[in-house]
C-alpha positions as a Markdown table, in Angstrom:
| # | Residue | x | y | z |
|---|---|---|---|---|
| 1 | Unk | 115.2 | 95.9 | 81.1 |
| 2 | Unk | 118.5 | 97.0 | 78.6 |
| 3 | Unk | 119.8 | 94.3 | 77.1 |
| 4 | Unk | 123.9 | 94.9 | 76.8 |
| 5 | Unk | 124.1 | 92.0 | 74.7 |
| 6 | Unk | 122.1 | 93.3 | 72.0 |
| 7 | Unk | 124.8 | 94.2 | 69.3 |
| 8 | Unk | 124.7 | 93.3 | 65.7 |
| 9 | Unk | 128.2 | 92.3 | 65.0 |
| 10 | Unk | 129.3 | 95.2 | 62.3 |
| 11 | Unk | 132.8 | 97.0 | 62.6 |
| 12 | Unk | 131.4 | 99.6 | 60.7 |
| 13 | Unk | 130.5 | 103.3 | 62.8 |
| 14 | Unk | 126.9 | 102.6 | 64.2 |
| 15 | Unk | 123.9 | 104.5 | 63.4 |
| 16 | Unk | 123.1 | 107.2 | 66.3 |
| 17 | Unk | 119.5 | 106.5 | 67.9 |
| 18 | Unk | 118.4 | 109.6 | 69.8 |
| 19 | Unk | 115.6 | 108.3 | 71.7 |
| 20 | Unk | 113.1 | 110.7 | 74.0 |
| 21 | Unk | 112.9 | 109.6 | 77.5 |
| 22 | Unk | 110.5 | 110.6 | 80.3 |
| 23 | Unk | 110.9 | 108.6 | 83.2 |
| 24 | Unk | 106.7 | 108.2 | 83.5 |
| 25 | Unk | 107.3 | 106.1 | 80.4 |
| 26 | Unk | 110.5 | 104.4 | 81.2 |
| 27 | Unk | 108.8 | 101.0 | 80.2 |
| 28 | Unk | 107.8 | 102.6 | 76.4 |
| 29 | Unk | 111.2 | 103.7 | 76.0 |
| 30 | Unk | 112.7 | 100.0 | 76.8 |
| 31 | Unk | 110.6 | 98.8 | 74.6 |
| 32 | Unk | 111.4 | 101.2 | 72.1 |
| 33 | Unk | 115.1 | 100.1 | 72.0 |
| 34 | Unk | 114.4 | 96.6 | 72.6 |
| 35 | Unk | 112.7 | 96.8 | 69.4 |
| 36 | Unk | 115.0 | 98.3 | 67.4 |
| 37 | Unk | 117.7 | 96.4 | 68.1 |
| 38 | Unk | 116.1 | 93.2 | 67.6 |
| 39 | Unk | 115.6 | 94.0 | 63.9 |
| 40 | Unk | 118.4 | 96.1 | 63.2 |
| 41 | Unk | 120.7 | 94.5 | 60.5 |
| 42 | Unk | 123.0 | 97.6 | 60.9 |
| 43 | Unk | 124.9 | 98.7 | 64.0 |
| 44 | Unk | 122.8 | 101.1 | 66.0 |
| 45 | Unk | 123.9 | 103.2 | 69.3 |
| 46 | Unk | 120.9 | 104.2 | 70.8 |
| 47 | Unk | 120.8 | 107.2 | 73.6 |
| 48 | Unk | 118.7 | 108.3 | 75.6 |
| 49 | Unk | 117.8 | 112.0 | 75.4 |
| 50 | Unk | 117.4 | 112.5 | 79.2 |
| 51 | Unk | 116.3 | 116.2 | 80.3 |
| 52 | Unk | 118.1 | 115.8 | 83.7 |
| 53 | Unk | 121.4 | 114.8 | 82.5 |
| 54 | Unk | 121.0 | 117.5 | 79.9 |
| 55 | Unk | 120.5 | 119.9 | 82.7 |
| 56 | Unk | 123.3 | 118.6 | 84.5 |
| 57 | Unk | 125.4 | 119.4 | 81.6 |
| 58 | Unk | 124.3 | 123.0 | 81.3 |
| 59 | Unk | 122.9 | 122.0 | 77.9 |
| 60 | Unk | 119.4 | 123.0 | 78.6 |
| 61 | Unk | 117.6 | 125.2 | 80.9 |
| 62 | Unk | 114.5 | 126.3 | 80.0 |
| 63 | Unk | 111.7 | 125.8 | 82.0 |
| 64 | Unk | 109.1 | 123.8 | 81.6 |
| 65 | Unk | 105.9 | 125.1 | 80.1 |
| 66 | Unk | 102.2 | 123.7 | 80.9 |
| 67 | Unk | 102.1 | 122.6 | 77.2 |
| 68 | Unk | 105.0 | 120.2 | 77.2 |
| 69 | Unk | 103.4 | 116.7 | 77.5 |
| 70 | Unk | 107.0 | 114.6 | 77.5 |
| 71 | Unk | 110.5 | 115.8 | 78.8 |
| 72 | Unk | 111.4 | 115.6 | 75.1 |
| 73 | Unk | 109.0 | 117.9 | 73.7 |
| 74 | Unk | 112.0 | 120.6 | 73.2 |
| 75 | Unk | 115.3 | 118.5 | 73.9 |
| 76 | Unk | 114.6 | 116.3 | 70.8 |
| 77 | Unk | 116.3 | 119.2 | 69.0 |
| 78 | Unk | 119.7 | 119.4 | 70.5 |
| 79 | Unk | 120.1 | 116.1 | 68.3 |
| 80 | Unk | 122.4 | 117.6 | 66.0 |
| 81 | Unk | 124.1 | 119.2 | 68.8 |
| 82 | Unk | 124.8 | 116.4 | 70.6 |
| 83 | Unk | 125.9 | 114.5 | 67.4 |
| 84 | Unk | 128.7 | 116.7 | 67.0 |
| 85 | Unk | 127.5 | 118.1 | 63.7 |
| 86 | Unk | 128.4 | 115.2 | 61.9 |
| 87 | Unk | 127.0 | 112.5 | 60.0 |
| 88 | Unk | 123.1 | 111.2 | 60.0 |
| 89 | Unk | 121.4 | 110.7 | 63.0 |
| 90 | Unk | 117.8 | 110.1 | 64.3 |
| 91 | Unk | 115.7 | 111.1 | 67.0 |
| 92 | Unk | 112.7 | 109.7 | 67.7 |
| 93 | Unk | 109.8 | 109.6 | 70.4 |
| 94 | Unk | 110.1 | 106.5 | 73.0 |
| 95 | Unk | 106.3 | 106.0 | 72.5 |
| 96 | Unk | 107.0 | 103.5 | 69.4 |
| 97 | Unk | 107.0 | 100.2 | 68.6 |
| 98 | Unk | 109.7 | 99.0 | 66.1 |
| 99 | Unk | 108.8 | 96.5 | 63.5 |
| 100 | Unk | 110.9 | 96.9 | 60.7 |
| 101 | Unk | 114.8 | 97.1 | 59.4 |
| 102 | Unk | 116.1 | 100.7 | 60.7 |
| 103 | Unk | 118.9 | 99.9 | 57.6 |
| 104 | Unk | 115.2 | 100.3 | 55.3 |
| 105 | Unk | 115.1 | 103.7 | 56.7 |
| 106 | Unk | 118.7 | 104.9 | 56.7 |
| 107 | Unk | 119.3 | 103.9 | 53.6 |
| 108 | Unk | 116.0 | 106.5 | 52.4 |
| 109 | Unk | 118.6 | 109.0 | 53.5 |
| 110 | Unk | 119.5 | 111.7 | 51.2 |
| 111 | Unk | 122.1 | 114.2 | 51.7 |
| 112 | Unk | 120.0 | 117.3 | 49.6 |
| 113 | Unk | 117.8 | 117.4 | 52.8 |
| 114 | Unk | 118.8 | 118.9 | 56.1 |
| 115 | Unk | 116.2 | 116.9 | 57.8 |
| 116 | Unk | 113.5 | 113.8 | 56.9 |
| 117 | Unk | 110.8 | 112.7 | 58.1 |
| 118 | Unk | 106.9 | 111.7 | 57.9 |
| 119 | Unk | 104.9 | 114.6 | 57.1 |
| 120 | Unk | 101.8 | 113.6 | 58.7 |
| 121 | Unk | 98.6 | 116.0 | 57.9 |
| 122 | Unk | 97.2 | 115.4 | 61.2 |
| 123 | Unk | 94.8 | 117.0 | 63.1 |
| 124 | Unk | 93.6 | 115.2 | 66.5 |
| 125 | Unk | 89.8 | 115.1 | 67.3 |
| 126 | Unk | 90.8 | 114.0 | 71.4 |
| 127 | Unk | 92.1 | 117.2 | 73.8 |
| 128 | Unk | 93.9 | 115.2 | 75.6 |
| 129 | Unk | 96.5 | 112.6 | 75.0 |
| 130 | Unk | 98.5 | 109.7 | 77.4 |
| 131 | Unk | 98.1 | 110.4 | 81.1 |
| 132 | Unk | 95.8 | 113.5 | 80.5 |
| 133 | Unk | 98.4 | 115.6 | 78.8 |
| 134 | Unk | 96.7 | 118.4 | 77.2 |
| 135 | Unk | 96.6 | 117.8 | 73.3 |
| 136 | Unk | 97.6 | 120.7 | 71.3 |
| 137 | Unk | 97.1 | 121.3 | 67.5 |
| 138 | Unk | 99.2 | 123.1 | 65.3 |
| 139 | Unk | 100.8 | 122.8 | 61.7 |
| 140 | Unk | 103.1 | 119.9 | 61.1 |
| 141 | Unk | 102.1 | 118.1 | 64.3 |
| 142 | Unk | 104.2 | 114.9 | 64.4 |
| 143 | Unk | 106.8 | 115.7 | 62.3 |
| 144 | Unk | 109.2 | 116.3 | 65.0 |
| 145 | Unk | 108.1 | 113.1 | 66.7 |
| 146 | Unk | 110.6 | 110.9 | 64.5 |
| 147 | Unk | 112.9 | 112.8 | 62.4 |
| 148 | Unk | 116.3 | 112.2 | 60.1 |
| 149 | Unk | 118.9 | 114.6 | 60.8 |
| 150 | Unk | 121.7 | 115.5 | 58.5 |
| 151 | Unk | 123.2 | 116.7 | 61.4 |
| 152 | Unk | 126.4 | 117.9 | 59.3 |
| 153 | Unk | 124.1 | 120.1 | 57.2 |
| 154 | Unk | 124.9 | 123.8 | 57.9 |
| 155 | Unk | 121.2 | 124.8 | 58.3 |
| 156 | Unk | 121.0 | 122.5 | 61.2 |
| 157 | Unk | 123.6 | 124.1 | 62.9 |
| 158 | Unk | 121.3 | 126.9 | 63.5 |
| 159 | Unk | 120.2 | 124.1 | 66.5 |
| 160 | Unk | 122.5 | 125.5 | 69.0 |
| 161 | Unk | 121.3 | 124.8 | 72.8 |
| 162 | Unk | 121.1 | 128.6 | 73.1 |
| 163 | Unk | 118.2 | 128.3 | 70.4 |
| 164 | Unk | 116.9 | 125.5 | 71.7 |
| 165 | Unk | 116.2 | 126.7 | 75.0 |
| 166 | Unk | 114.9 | 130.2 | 73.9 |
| 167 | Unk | 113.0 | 129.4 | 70.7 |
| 168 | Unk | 109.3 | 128.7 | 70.5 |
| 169 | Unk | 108.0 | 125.7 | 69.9 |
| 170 | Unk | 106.3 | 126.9 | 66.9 |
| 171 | Unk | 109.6 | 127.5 | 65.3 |
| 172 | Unk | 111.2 | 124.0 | 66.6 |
| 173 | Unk | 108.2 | 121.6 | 66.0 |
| 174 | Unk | 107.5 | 123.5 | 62.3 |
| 175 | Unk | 110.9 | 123.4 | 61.4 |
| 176 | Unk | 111.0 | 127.1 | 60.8 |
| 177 | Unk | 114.9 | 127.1 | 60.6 |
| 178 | Unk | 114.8 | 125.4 | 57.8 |
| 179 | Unk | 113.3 | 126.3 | 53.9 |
| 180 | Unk | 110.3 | 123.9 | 52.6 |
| 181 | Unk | 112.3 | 122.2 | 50.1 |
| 182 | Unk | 115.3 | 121.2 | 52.7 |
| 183 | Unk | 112.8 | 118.9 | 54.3 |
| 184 | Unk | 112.8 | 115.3 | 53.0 |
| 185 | Unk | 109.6 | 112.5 | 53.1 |
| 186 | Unk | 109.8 | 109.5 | 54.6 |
| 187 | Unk | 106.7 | 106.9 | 54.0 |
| 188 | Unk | 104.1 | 106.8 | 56.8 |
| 189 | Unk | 104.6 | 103.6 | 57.8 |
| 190 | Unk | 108.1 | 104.6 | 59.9 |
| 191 | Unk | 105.5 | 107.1 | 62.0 |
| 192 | Unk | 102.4 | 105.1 | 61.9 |
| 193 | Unk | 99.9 | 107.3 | 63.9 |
| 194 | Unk | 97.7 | 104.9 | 66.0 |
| 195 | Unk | 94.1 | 106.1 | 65.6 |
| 196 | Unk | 95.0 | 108.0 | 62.2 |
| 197 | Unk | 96.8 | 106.0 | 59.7 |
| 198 | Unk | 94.8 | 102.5 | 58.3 |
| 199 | Unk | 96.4 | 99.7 | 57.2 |
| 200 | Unk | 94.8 | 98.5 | 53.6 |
| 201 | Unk | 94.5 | 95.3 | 53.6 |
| 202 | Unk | 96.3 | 93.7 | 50.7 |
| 203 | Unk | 98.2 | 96.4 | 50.3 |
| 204 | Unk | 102.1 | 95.8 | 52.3 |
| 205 | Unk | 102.9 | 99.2 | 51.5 |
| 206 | Unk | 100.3 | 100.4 | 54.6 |
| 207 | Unk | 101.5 | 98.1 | 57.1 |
| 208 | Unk | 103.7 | 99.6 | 60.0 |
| 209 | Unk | 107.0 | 99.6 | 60.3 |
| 210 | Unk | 107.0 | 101.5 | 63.4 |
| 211 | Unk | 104.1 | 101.8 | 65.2 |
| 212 | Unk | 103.4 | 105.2 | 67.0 |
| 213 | Unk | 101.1 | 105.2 | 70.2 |
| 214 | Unk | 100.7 | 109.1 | 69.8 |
| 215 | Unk | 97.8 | 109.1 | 71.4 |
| 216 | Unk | 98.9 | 106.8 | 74.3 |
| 217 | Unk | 99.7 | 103.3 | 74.5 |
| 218 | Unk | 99.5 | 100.1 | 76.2 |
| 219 | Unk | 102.2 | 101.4 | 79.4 |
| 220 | Unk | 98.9 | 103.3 | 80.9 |
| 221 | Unk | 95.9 | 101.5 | 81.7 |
| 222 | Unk | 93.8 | 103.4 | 80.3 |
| 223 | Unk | 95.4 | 102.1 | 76.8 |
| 224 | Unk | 95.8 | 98.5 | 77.3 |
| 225 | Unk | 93.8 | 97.5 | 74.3 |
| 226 | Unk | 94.5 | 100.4 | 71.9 |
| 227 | Unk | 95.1 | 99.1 | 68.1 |
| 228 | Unk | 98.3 | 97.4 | 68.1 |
| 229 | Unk | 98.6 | 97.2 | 72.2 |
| 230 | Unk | 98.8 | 93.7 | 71.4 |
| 231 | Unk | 102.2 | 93.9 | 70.0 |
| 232 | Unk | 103.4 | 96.1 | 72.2 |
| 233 | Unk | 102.5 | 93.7 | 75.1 |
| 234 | Unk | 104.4 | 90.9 | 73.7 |
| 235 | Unk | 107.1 | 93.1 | 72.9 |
| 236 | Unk | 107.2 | 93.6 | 76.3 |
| 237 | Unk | 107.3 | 90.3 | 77.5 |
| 238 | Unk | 109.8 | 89.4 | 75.1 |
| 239 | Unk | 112.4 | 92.0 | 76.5 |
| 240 | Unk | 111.7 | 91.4 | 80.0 |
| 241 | Unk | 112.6 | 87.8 | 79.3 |
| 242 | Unk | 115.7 | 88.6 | 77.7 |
| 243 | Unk | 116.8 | 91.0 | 80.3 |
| 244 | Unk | 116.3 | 88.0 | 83.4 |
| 245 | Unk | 117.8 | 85.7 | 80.9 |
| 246 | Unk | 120.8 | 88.2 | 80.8 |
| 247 | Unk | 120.6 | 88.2 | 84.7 |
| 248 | Unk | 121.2 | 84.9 | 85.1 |
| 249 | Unk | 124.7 | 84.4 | 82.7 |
């Protein structure tokens, strides 16, 4: 379902979308672009940050462990890596649901930090998550799952693939390379938890601009009518019309 003719007219260097994919969730991480693009008012590059190519590469070796619910779980951070070093980019799960301005969220960028993001305190009551991936609990959980890199600062070039690929993920997912005060906030309503953050109503600030089916979302069956499924669904819709539309030019 890409859309190639979803571009946003700017001569200006695009922003650098690192997105997870898995191919069981293929669908989510359409979407995930899809959405993006549609409300982008800044030029965006989105990439896929897919484990095989990575391996193909030499990039990334390590194997697999029984805790790793996504092929993301440890690639996510070879973003700065694969940005060269240089400049801001983002990585972020393919299990969201775009609904506002990415330029609102760049522009929250602030050099000081090596890295920004939502700093959920989250603890999940379920043990398992998605397709029946084993739900694990630990310190920061979600942090990683949609994160700001100042991929140019010299703390984040600690992120080497050699790192990557032998360090735990205690020390990835915690952000252990990096001191307490090098880590920026963004509002939670850029890594709105499904099932953990509650829109107040009257209050804008609470509403979602990215929606995060953390839990699992409307792709599995067993998620169809999760909160915000709705969305998602005609999300989904909307880019597979797009996409025959395309077909047929």
């Amino acid at each position: 379902m890409t859309n190639p003719n979803l571009t946003n007219g700017y001569a200006k260097p695009p922003f650098r979308i690192y997105v997870g994919y898995d191919p069981k969730e293929d669908v989510a991480y359409e979407v995930c672009r899809y959405s993006i693009l549609k409300r982008s008012s800044i030029p965006v590059e989105i990439i896929p940050i897919n484990q095989s190519e990575l391996r193909e590469k030499k990039h990334y070796w390590r194997e697999r462990g029984k805790l790793e619910s996504t092929e993301f779980s440890f690639t996510r951070f070879l973003t700065p890596f694969l940005a060269g070093y240089e400049g801001w980019a983002m990585f972020v799960d393919c299990d969201f649901l775009y609904l506002g301005d990415i330029k609102e969220l760049f522009d929250l960028a602030d050099e000081k930090y090596a890295v920004m993001c939502v700093q959920h305190d989250y603890t999940p009551k379920e043990t398992t998550k998605m397709d029946g991936a084993v739900q694990t609990v630990y310190p920061r959980k979600n942090w990683s799952s949609m994160v700001l890199y100042n991929c140019g600062h010299r703390k984040n070039k600690i992120l080497t693939p050699e790192v990557v690929n032998k360090e735990t993920g205690a020390f990835l997912h915690r952000f252990q390379w990096l001191e307490d005060h090098e880590i920026g906030s963004v509002p939670f309503v850029w890594n709105f938890l499904v099932g953990h953050n509650r829109v107040v109503k009257g209050d804008p600030n609470t509403y979602p601009k990215a929606v995060h089916y953390t839990l699992g979302g409307p792709w599995f069956e067993a998620w169809k009518d999760c909160e915000f499924g709705d969305l998602w669904l005609s999300e989904l819709q909307e880019c597979k019309k797009v996409d025959q539309d395309n077909k047929k030019e």
